[in-house]
PDB file of N, H, CA, C and O in Angstrom:
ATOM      1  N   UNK A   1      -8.527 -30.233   0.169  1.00  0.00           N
ATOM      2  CA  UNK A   1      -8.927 -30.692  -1.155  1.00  0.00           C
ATOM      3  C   UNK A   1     -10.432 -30.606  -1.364  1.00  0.00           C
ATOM      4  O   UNK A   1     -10.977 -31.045  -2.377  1.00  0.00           O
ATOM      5  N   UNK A   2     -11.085 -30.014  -0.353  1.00  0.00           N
ATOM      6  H   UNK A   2     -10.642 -29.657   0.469  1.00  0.00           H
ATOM      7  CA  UNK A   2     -12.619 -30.038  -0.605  1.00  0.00           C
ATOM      8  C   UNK A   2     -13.077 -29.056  -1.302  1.00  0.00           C
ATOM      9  O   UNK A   2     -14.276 -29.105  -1.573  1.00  0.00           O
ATOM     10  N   UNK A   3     -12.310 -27.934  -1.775  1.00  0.00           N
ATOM     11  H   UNK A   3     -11.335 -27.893  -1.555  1.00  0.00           H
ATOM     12  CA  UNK A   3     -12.775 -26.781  -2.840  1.00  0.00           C
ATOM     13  C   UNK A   3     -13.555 -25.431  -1.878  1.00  0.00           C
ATOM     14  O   UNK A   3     -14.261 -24.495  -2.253  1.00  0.00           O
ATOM     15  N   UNK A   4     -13.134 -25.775  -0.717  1.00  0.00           N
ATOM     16  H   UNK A   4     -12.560 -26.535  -0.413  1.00  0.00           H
ATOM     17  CA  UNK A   4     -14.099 -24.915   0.420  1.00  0.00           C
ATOM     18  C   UNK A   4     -13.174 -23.358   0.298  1.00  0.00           C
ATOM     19  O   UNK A   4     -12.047 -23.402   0.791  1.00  0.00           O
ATOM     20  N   UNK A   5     -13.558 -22.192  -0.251  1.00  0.00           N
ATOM     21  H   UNK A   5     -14.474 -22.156  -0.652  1.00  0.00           H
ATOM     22  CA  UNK A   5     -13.382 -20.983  -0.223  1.00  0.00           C
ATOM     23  C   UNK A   5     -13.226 -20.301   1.087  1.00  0.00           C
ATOM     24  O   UNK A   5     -14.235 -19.686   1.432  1.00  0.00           O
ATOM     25  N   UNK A   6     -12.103 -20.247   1.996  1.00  0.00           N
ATOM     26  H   UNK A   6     -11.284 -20.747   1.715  1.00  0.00           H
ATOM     27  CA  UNK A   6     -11.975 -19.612   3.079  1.00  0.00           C
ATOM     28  C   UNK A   6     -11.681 -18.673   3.222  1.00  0.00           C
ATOM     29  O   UNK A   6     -11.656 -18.480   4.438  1.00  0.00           O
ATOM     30  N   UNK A   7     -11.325 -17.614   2.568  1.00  0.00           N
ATOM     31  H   UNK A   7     -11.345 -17.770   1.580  1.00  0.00           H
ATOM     32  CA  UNK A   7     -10.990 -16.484   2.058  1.00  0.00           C
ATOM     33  C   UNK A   7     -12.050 -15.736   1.722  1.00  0.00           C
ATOM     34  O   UNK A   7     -12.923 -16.303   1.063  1.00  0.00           O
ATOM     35  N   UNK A   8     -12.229 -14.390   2.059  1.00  0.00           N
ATOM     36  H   UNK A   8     -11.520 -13.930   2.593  1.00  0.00           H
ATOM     37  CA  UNK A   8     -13.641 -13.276   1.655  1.00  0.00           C
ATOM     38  C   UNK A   8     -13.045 -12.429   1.530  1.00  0.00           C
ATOM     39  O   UNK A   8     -12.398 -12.214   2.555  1.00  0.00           O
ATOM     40  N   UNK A   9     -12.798 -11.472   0.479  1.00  0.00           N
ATOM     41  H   UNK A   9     -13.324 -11.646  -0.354  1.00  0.00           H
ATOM     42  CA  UNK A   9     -12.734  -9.869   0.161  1.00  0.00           C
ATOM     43  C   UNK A   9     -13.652  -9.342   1.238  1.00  0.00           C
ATOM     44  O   UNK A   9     -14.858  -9.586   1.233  1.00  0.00           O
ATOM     45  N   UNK A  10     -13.279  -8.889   1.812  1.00  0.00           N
ATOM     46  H   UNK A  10     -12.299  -8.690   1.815  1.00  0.00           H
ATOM     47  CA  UNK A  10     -13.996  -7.567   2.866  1.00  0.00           C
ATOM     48  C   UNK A  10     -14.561  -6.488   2.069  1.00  0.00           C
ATOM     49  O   UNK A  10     -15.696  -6.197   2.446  1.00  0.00           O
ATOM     50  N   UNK A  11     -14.180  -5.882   1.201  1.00  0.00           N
ATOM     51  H   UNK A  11     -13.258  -6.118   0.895  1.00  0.00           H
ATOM     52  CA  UNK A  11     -14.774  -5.230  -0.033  1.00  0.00           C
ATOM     53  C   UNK A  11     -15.673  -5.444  -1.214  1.00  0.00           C
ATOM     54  O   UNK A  11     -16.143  -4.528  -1.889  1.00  0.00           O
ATOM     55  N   UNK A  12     -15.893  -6.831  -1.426  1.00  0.00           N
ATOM     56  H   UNK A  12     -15.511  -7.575  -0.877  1.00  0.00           H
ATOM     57  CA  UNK A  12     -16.357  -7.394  -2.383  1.00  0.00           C
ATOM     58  C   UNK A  12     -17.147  -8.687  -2.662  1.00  0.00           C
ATOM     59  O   UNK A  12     -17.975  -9.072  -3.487  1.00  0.00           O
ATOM     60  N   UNK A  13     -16.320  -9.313  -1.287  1.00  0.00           N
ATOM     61  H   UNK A  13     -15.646  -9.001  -0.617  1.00  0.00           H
ATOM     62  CA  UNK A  13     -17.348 -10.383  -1.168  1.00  0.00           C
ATOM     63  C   UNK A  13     -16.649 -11.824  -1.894  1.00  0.00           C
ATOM     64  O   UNK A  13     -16.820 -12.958  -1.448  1.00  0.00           O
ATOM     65  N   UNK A  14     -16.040 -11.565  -2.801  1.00  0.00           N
ATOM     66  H   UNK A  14     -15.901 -10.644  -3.163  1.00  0.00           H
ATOM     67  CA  UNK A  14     -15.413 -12.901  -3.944  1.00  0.00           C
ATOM     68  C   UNK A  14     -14.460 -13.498  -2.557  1.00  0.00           C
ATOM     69  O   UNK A  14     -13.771 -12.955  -1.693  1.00  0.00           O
ATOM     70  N   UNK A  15     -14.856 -14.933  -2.895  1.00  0.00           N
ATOM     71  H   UNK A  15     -15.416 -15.374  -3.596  1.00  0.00           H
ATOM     72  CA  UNK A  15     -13.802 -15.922  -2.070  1.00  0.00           C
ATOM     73  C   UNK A  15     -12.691 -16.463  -2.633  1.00  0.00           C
ATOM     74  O   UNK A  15     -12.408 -16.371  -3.827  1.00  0.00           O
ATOM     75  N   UNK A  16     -12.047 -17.030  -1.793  1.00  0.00           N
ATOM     76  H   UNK A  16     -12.277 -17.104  -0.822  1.00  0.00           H
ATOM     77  CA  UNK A  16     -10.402 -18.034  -2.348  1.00  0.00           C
ATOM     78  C   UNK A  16     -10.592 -19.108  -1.736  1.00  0.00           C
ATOM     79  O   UNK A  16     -11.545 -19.289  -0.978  1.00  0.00           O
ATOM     80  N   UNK A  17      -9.526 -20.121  -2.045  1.00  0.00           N
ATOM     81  H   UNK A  17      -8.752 -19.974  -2.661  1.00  0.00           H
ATOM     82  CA  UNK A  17      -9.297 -21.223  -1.474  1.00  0.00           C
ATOM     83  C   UNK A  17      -8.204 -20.745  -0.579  1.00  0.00           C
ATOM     84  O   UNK A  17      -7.929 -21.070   0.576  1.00  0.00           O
ATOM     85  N   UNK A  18      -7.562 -19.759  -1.523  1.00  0.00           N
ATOM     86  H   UNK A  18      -7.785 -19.494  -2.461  1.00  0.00           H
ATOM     87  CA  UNK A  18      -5.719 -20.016  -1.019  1.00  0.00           C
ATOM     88  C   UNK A  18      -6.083 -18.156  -0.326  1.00  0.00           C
ATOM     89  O   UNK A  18      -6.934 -17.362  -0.727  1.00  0.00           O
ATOM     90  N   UNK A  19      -4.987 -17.978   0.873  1.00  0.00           N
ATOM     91  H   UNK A  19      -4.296 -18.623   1.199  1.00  0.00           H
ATOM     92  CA  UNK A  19      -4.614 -16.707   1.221  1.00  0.00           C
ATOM     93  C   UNK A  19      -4.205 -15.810   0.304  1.00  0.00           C
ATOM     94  O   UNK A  19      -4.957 -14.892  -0.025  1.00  0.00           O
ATOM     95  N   UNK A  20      -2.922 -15.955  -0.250  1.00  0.00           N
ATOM     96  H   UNK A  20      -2.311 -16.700   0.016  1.00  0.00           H
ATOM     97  CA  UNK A  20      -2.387 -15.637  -1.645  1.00  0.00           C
ATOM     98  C   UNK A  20      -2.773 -15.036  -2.230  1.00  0.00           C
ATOM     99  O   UNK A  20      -2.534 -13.858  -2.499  1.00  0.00           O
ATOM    100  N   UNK A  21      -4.110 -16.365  -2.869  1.00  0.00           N
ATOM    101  H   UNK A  21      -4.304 -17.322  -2.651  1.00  0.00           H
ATOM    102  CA  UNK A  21      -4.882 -15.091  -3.932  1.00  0.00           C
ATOM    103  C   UNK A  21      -5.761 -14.266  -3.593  1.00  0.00           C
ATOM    104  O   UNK A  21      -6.127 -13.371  -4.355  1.00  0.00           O
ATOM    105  N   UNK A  22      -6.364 -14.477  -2.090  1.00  0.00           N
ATOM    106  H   UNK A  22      -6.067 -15.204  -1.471  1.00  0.00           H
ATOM    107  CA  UNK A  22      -6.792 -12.957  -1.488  1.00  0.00           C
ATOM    108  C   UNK A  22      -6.209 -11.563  -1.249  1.00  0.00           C
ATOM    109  O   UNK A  22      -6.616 -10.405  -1.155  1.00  0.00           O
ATOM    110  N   UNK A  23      -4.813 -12.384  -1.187  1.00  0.00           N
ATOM    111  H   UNK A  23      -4.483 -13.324  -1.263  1.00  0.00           H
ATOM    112  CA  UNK A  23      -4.032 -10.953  -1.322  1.00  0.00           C
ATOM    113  C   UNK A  23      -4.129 -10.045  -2.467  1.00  0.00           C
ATOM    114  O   UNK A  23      -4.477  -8.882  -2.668  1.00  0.00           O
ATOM    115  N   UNK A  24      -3.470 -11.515  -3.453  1.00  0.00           N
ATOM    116  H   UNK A  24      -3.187 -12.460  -3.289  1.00  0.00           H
ATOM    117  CA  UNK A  24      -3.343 -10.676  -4.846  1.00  0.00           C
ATOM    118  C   UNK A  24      -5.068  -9.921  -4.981  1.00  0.00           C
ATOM    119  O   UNK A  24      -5.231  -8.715  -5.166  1.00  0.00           O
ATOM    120  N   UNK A  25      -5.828 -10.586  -4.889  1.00  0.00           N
ATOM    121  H   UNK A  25      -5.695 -11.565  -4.739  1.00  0.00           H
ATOM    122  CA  UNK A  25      -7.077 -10.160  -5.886  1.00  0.00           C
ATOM    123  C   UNK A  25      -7.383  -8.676  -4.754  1.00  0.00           C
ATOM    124  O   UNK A  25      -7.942  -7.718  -5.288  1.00  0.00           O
ATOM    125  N   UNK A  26      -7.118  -8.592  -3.704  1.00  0.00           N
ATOM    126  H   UNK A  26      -6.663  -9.370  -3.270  1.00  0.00           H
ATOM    127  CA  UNK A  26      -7.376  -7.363  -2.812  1.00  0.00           C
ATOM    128  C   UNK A  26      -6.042  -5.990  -3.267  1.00  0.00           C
ATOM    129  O   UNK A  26      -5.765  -5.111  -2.451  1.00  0.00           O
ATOM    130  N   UNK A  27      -5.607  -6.038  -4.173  1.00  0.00           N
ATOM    131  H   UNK A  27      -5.831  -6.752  -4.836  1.00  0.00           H
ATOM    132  CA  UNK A  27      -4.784  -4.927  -4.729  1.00  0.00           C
ATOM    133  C   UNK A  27      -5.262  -4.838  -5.863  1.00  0.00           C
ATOM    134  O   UNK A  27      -4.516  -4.480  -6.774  1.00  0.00           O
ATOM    135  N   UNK A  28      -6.683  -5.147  -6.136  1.00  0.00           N
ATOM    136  H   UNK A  28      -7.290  -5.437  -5.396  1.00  0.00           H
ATOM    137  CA  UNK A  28      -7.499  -4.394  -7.636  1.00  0.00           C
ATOM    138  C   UNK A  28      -7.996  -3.391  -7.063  1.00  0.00           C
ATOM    139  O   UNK A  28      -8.032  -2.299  -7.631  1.00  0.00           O
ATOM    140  N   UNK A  29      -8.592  -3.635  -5.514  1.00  0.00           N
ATOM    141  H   UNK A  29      -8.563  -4.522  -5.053  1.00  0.00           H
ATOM    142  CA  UNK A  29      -9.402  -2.554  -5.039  1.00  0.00           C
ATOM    143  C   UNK A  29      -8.563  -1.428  -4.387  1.00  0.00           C
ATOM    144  O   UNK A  29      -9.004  -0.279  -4.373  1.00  0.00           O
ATOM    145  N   UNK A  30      -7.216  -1.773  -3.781  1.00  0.00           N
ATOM    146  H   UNK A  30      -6.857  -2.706  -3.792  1.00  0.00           H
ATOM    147  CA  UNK A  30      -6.324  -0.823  -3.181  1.00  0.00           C
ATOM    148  C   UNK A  30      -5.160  -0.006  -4.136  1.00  0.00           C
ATOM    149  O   UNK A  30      -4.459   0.920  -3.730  1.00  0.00           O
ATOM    150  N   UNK A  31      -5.140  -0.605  -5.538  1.00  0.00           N
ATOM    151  H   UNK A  31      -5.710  -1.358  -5.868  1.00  0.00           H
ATOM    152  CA  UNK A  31      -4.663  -0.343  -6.792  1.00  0.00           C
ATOM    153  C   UNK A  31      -3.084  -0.637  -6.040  1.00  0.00           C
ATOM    154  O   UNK A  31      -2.294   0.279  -6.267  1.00  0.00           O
ATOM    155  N   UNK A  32      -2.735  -1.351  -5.506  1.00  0.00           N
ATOM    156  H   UNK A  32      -3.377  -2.096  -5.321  1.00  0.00           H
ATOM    157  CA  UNK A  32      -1.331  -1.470  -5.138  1.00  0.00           C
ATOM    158  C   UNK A  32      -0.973  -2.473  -6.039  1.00  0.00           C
ATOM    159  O   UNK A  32      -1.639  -3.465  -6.333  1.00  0.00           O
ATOM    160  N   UNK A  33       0.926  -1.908  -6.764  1.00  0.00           N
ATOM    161  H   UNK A  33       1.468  -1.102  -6.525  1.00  0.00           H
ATOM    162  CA  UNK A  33       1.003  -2.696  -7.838  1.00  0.00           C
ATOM    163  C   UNK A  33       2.358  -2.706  -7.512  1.00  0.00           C
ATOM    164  O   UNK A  33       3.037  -1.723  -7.808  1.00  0.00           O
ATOM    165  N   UNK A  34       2.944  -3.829  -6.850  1.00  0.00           N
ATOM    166  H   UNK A  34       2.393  -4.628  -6.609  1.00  0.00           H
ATOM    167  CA  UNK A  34       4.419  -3.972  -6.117  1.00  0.00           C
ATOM    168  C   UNK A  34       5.232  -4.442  -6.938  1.00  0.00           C
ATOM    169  O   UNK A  34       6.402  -4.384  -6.562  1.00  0.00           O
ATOM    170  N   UNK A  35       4.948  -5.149  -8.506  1.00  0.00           N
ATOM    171  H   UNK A  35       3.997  -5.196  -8.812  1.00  0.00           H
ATOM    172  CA  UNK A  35       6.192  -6.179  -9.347  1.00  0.00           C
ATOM    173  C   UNK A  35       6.247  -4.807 -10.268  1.00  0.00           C
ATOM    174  O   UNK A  35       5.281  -4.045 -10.298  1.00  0.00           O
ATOM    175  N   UNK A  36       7.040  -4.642 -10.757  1.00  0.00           N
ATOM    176  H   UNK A  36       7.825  -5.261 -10.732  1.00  0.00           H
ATOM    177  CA  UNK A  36       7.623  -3.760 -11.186  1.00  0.00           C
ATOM    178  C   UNK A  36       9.090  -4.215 -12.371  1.00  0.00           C
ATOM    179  O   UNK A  36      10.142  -4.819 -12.164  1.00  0.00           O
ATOM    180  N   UNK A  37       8.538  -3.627 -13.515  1.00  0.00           N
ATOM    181  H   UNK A  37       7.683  -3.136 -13.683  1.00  0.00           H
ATOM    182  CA  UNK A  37       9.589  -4.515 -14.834  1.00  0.00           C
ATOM    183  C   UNK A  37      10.449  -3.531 -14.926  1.00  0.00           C
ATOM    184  O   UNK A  37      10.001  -2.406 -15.145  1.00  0.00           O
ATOM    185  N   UNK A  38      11.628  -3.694 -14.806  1.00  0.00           N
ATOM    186  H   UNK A  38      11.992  -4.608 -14.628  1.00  0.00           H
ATOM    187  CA  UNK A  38      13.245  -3.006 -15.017  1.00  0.00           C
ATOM    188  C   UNK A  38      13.304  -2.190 -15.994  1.00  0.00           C
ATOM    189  O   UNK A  38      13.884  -1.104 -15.974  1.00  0.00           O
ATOM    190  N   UNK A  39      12.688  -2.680 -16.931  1.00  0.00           N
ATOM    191  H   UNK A  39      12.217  -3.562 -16.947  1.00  0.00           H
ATOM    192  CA  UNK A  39      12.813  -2.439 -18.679  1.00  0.00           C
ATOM    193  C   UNK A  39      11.999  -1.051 -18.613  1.00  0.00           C
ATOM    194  O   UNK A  39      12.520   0.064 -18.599  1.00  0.00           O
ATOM    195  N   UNK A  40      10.820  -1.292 -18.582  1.00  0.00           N
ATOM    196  H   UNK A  40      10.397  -2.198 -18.593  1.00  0.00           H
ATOM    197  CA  UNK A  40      10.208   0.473 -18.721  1.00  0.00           C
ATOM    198  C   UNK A  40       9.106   0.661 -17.576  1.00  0.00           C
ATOM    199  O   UNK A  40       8.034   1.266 -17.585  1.00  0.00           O
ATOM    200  N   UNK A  41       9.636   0.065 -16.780  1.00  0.00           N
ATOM    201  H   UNK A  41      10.507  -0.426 -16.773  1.00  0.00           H
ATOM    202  CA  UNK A  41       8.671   0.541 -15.525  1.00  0.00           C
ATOM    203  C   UNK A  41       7.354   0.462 -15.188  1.00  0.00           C
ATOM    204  O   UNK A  41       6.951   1.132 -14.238  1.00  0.00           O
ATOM    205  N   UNK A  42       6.574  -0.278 -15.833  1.00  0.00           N
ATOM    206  H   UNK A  42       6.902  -0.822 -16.605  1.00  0.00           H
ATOM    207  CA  UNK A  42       5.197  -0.670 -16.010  1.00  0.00           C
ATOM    208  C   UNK A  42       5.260  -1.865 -14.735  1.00  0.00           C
ATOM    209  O   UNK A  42       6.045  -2.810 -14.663  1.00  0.00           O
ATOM    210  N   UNK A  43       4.011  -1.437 -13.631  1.00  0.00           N
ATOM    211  H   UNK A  43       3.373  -0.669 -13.690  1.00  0.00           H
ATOM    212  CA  UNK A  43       4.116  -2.111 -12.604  1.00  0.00           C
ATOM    213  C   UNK A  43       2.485  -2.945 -13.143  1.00  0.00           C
ATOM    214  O   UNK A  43       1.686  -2.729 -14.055  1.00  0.00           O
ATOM    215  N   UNK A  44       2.577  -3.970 -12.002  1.00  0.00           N
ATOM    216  H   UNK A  44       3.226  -4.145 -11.262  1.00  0.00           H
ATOM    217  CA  UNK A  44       1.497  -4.819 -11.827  1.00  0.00           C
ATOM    218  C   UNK A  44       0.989  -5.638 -10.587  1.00  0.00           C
ATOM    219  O   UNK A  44       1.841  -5.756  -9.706  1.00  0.00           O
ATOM    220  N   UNK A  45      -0.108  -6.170 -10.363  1.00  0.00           N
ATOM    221  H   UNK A  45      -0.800  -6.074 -11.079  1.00  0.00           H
ATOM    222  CA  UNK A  45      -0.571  -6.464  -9.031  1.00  0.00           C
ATOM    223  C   UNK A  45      -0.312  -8.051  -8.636  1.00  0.00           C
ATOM    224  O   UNK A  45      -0.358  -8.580  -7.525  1.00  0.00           O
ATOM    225  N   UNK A  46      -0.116  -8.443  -9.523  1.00  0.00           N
ATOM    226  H   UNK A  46      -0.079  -8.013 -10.426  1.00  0.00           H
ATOM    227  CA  UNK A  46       0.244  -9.857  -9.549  1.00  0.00           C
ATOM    228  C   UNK A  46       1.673 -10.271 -10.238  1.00  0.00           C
ATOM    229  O   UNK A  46       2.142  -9.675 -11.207  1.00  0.00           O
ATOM    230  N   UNK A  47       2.280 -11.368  -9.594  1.00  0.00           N
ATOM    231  H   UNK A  47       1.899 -11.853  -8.807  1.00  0.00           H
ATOM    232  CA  UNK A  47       3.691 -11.433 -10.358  1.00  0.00           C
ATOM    233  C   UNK A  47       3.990 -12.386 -11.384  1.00  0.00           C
ATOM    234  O   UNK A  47       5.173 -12.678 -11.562  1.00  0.00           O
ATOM    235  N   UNK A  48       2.804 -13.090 -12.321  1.00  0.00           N
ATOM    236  H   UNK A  48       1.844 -12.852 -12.177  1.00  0.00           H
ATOM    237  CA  UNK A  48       2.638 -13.850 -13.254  1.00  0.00           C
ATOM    238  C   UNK A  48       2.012 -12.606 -13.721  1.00  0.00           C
ATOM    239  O   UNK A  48       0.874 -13.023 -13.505  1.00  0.00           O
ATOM    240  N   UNK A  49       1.788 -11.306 -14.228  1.00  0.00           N
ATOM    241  H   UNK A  49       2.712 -10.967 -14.403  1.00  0.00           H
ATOM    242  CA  UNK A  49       1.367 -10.568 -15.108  1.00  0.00           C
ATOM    243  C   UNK A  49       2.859  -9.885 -15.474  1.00  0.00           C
ATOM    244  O   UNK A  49       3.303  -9.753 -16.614  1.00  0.00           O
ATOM    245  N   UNK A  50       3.516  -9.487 -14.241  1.00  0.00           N
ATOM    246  H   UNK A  50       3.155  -9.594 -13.314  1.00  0.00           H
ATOM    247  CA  UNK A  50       5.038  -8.776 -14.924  1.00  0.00           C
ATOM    248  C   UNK A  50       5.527 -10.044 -15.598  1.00  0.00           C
ATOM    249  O   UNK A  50       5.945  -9.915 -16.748  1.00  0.00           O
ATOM    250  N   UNK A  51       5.534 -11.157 -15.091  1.00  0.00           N
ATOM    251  H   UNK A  51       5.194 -11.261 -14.156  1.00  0.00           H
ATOM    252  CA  UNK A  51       6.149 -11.842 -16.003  1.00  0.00           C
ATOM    253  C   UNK A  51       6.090 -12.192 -17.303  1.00  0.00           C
ATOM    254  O   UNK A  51       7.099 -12.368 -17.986  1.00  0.00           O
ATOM    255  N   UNK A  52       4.838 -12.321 -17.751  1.00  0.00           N
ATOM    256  H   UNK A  52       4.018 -12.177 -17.197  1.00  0.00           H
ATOM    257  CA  UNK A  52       3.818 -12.658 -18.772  1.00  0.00           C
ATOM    258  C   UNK A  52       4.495 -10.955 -19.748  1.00  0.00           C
ATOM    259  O   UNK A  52       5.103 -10.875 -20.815  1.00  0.00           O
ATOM    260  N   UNK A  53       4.158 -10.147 -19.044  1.00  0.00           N
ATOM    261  H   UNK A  53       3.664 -10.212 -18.177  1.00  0.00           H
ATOM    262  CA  UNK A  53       4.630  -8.396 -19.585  1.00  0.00           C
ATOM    263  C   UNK A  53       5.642  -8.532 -20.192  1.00  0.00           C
ATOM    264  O   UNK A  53       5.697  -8.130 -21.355  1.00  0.00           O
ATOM    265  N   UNK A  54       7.207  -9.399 -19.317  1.00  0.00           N
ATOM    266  H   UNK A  54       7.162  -9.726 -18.373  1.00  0.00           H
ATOM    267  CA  UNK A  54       8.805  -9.240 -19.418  1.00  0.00           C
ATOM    268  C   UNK A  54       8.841  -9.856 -20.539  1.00  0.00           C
ATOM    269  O   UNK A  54       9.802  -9.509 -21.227  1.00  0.00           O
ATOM    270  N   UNK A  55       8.049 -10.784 -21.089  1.00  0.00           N
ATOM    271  H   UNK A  55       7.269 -11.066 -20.530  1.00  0.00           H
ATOM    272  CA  UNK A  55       8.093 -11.880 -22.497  1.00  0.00           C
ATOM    273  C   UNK A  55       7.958 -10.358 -23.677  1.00  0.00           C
ATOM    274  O   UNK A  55       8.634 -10.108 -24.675  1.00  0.00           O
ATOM    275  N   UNK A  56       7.034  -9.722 -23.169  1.00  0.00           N
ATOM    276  H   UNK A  56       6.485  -9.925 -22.358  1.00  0.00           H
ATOM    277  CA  UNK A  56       7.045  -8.914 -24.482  1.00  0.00           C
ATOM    278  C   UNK A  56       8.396  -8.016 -24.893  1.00  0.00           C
ATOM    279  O   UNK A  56       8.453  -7.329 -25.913  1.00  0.00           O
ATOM    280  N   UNK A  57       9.538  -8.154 -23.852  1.00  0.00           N
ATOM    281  H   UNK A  57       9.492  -8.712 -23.023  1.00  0.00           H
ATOM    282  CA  UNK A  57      10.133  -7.165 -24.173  1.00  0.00           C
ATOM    283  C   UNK A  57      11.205  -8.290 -24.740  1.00  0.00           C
ATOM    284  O   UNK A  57      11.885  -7.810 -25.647  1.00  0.00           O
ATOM    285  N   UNK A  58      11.446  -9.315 -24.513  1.00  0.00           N
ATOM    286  H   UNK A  58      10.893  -9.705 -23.776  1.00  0.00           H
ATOM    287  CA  UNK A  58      12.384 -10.929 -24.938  1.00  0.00           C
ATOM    288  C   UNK A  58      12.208 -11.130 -25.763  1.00  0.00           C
ATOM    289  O   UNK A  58      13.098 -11.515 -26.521  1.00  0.00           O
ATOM    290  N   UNK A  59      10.839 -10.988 -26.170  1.00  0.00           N
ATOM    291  H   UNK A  59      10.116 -10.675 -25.554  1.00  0.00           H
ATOM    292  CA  UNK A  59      10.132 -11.950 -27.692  1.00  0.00           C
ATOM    293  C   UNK A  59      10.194 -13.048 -27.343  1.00  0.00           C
ATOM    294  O   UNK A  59      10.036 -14.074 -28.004  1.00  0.00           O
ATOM    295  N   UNK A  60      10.498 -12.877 -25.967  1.00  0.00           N
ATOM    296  H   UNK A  60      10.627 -12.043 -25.430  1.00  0.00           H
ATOM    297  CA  UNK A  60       9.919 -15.097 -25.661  1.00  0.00           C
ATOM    298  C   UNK A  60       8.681 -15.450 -26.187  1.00  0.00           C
ATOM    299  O   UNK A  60       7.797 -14.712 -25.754  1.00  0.00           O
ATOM    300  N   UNK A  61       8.193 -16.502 -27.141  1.00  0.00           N
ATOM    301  H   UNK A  61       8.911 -17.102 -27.493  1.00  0.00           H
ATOM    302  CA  UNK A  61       7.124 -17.053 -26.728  1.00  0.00           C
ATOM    303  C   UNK A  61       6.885 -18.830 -26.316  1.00  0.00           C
ATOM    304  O   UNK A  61       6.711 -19.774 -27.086  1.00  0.00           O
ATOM    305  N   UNK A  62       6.944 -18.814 -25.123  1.00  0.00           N
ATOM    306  H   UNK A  62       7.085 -18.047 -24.497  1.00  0.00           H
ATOM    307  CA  UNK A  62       6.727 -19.924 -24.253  1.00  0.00           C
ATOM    308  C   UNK A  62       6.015 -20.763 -25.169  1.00  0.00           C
ATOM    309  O   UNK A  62       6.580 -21.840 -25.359  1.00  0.00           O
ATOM    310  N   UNK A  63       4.437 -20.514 -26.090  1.00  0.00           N
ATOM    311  H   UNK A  63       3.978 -19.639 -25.936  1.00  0.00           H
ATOM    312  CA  UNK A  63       3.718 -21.215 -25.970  1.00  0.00           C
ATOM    313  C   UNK A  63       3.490 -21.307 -27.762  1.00  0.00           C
ATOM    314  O   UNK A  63       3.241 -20.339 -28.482  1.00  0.00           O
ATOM    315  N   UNK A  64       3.621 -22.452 -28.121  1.00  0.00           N
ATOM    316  H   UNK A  64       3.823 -23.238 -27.537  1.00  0.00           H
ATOM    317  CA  UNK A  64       3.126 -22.541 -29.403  1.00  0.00           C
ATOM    318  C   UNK A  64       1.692 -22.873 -30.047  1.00  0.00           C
ATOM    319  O   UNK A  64       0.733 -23.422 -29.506  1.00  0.00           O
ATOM    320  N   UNK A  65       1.779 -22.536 -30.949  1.00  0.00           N
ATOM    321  H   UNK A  65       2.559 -22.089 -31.389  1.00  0.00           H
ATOM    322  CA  UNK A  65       0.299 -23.008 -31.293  1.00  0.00           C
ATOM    323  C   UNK A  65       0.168 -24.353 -32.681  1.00  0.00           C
ATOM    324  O   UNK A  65       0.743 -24.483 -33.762  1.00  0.00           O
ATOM    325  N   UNK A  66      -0.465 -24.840 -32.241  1.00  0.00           N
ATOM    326  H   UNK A  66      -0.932 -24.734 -31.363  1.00  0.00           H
ATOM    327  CA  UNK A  66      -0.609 -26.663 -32.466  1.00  0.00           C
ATOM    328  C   UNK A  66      -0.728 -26.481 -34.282  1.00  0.00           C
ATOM    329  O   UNK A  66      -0.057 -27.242 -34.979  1.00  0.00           O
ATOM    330  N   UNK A  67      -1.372 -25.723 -34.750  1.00  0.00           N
ATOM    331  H   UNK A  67      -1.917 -25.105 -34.184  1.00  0.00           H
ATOM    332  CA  UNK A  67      -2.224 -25.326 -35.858  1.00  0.00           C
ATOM    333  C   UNK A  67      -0.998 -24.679 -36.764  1.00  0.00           C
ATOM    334  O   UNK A  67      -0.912 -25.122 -37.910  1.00  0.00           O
ATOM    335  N   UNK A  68      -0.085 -23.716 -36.375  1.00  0.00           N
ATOM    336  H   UNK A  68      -0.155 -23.357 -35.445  1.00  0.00           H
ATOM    337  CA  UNK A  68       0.311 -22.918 -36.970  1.00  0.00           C
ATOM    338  C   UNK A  68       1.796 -24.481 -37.682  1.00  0.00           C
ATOM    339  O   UNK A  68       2.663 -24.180 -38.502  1.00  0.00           O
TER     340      UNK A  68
END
């Protein structure tokens, strides 16, 4: 819980807290893009972006807006 960044990109230098997101954030530089959407094949490096992607093809929208 101390916010201490243990994690280093070997390439770049940016830290993490978590392993995880060293992974994820180290497939910007290796362009590896493993989630992969059924629908039309548009891959991505992280698996909250295919997901976030799969809404567009649902017309889900999760999130409303307060205003509207």
């Amino acid at each position: 819980h101390s916010g201490e960044k243990h994690y280093q990109c070997s390439q770049c230098g940016k830290s993490f807290r978590a392993k995880f997101d060293l992974i994820t954030h180290q497939r910007t530089h290796s362009g590896e893009r493993p989630y992969l959407c059924a629908q039309c094949g548009k891959s991505f490096g992280a698996k909250s972006d295919l997901i976030t992607h799969q809404q567009s093809h649902s017309g889900e929208k999760p999130f409303q807006c307060s205003q509207c």
